[in-house]
N, C-alpha and C positions, 0 to 999 in steps of 0.2 A: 504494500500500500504506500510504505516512503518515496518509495523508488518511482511509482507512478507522478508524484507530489511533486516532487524534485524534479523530475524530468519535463514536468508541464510548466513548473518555477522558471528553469532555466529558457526555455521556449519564450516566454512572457515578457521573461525581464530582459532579452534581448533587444527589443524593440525590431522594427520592421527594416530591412536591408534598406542598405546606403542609400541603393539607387530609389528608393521609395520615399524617402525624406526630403523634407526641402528645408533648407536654411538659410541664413538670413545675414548680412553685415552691413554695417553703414559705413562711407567714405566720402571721399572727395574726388569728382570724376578729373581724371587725368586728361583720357581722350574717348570720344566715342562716336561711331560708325553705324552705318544697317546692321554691319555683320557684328562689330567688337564692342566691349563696354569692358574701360581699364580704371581701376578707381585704388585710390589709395587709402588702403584700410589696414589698422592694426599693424601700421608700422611697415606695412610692404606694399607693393604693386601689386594688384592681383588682377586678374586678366577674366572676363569672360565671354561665354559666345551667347551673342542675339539669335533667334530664330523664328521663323515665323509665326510662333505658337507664343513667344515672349511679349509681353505686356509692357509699354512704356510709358508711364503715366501723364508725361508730359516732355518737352522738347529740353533737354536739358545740355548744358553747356560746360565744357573747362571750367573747374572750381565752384560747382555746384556742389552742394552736399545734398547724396542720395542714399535710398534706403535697397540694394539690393536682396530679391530671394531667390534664392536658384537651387537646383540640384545636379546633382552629379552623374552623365556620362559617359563612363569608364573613366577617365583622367577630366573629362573636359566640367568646368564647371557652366551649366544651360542653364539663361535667365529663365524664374517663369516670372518676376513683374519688377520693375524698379520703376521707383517713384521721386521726386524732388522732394528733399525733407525741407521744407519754409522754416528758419531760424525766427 
């Protein structure tokens, strides 16, 4: 009966794979394209890709501060919605 317990615990507290998650950072856009969106967060460059499924909330510019969420395809990080955060 443990054994059942514990191996459904472990299942649960996993949480749902990588590529199923979406996460989330705020930065400062460095540069951005149709295709790329490079924003400077937590200290480094971080790079992602637009695609036509990707949401952009509004037309944002060099040195906007935005609120990325994206998920993960295999290495690549895929918008799904960045927004202008209004200071």
């Amino acid at each position: 009966m443990s054994c059942q317990t514990s191996c459904i615990w472990k299942l649960w507290s996993e949480g749902p794979p990588i590529e199923d998650q979406i996460f989330d950072i705020y930065g400062e856009v460095e540069s951005v394209t149709i295709n790329k969106l490079v924003i400077q967060g937590k200290g480094a460059s971080q790079e992602f890709v637009m695609v036509a499924s990707s949401i952009k909330g509004s037309d944002f510019v060099t040195g906007d501060l935005v609120h990325v969420f994206y998920k993960f395809k295999g290495d690549v990080k895929e918008v799904t919605m960045a927004v202008k955060k209004i200071r």
